[in-house]
N, C-alpha and C positions, 0 to 999 in steps of 0.2 A: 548576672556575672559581669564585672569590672572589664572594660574594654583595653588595651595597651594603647598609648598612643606614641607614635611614628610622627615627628617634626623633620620632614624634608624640604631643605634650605637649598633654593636655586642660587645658580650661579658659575660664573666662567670659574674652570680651575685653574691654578697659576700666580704668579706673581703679580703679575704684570696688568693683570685687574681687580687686587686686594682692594683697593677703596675707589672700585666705579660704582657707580648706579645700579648696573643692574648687577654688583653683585650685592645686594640689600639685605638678598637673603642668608645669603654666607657670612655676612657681617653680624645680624641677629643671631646666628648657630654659635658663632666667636662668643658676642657678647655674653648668653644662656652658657655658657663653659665656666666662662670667665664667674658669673655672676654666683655660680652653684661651685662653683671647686673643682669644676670635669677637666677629665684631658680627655681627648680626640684619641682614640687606638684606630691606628689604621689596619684596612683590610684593601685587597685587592681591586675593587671598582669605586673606594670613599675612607669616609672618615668618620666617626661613629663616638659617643657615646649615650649610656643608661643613667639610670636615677632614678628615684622613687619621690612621686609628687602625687601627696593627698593619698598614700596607699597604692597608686597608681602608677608601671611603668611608664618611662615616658624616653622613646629612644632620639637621638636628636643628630641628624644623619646631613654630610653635605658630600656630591658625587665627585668622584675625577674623570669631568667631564665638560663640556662645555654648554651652556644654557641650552641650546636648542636641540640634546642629545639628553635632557636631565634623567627622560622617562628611564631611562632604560637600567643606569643604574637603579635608579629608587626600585623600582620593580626587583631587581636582582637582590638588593635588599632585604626588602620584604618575606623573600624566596628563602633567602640563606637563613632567615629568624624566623620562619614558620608564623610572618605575621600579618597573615592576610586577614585575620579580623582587626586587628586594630584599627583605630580612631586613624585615616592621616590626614595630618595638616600640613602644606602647602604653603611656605613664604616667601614672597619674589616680591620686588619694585612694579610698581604700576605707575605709570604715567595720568592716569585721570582719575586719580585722587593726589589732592595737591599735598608738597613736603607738608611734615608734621601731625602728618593724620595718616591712621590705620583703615581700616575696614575686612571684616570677617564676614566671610560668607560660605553657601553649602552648594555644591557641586555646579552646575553651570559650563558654559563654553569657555574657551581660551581667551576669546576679546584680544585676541589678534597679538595675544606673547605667545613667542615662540616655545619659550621651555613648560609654560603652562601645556600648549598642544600637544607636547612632546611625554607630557607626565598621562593627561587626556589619553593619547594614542598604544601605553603600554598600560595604563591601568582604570583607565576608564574615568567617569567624570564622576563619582561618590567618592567624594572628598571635602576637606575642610578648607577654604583660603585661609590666608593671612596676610592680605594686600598691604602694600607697604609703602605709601605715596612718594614719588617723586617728584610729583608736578611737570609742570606741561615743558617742550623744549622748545627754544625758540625762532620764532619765524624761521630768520635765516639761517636754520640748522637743519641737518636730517637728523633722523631716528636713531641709527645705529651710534652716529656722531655724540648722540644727546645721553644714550643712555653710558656708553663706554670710556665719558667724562670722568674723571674723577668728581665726588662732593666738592665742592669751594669751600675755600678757608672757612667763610660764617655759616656753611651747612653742619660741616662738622663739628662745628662750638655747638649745635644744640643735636645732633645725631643720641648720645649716649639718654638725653630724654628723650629722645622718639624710642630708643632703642629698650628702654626700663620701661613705657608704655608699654610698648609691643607683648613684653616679658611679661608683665602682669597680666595682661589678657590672654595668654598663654596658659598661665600656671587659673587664671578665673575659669576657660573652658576647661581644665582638667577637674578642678574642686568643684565649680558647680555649675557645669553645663554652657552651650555652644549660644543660648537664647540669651542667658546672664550676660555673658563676655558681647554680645553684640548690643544687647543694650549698653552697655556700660561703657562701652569702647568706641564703637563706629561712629566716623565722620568727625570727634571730639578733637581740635585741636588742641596742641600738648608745648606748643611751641610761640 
């Protein structure tokens, strides 16, 4: 039997962080709308829609919520569509993989993001990543400073191909599996 898969996209809700870093993941869910014809139907804890890829539903979900609060929507999610079996994949900004490179992986710790812990703590760590590099911030920066940046002007001239990468490894794990999309994807600069 054909699994559903659940595309939950981190990231701050709001205006006011539409094009930071770490909402990468909320920008990949835009771009996936955009790319396919979707509109976004809102519901009460997010923003949601369906489609069919390869036979396969494939729900594509971003919370109203703040990163380090992700879990709770997605879980509520899950709840309300009866979709505790599906496939979910998980895609947030990572700082140590560098801009223009993806990386997919299968369950694992948080590695010290907060809304990853936050997904970890209400549904547990059987899940799919879809790491989404940032690269590193620098010296004389902090963390939260580095990630709640907006992209710079020559990040975003090349974002919409990191972002059509992302997309095809996306729709490669739904068609043929999470080992294909990792060979074919991971670590590959696109940029």
């Amino acid at each position: 039997m054909k699994r559903d898969f659940v595309l939950a996209c981190l990231g701050n809700w709001g205006k006011k962080y539409e094009k930071t870093r770490h909402n990468f993941g909320f920008i990949l869910g835009e771009f996936i709308a955009k790319k396919l014809s979707e509109k976004f139907k809102d519901i009460d804890f997010g923003v949601f829609f369906k489609t069919k890829i390869s036979g396969q539903q494939l729900y594509v979900f971003k919370g109203k919520t703040f990163m380090n609060l992700s879990g709770e929507p997605i879980r509520r999610f899950i709840d309300y569509f009866n979709l505790q079996n599906a496939n979910l994949i998980i895609a947030y900004d990572d700082i140590t993989i560098p801009f223009g490179k993806i990386k997919i992986a299968q369950n694992g710790g948080a590695g010290g993001h907060k809304g990853v812990q936050s997904v970890i703590e209400n549904l547990g760590k059987d899940n799919i990543r879809m790491k989404l590099g940032i690269g590193k911030k620098r010296k004389d920066q902090n963390l939260a400073e580095f990630v709640l940046e907006e992209f710079s002007p020559e990040e975003l001239e090349k974002l919409d191909k990191i972002l059509d990468f992302a997309f095809s490894a996306i729709m490669t794990m739904i068609s043929e599996g999470i080992e294909k999309a990792m060979s074919l994807y991971n670590h590959k600069s696109v940029i």
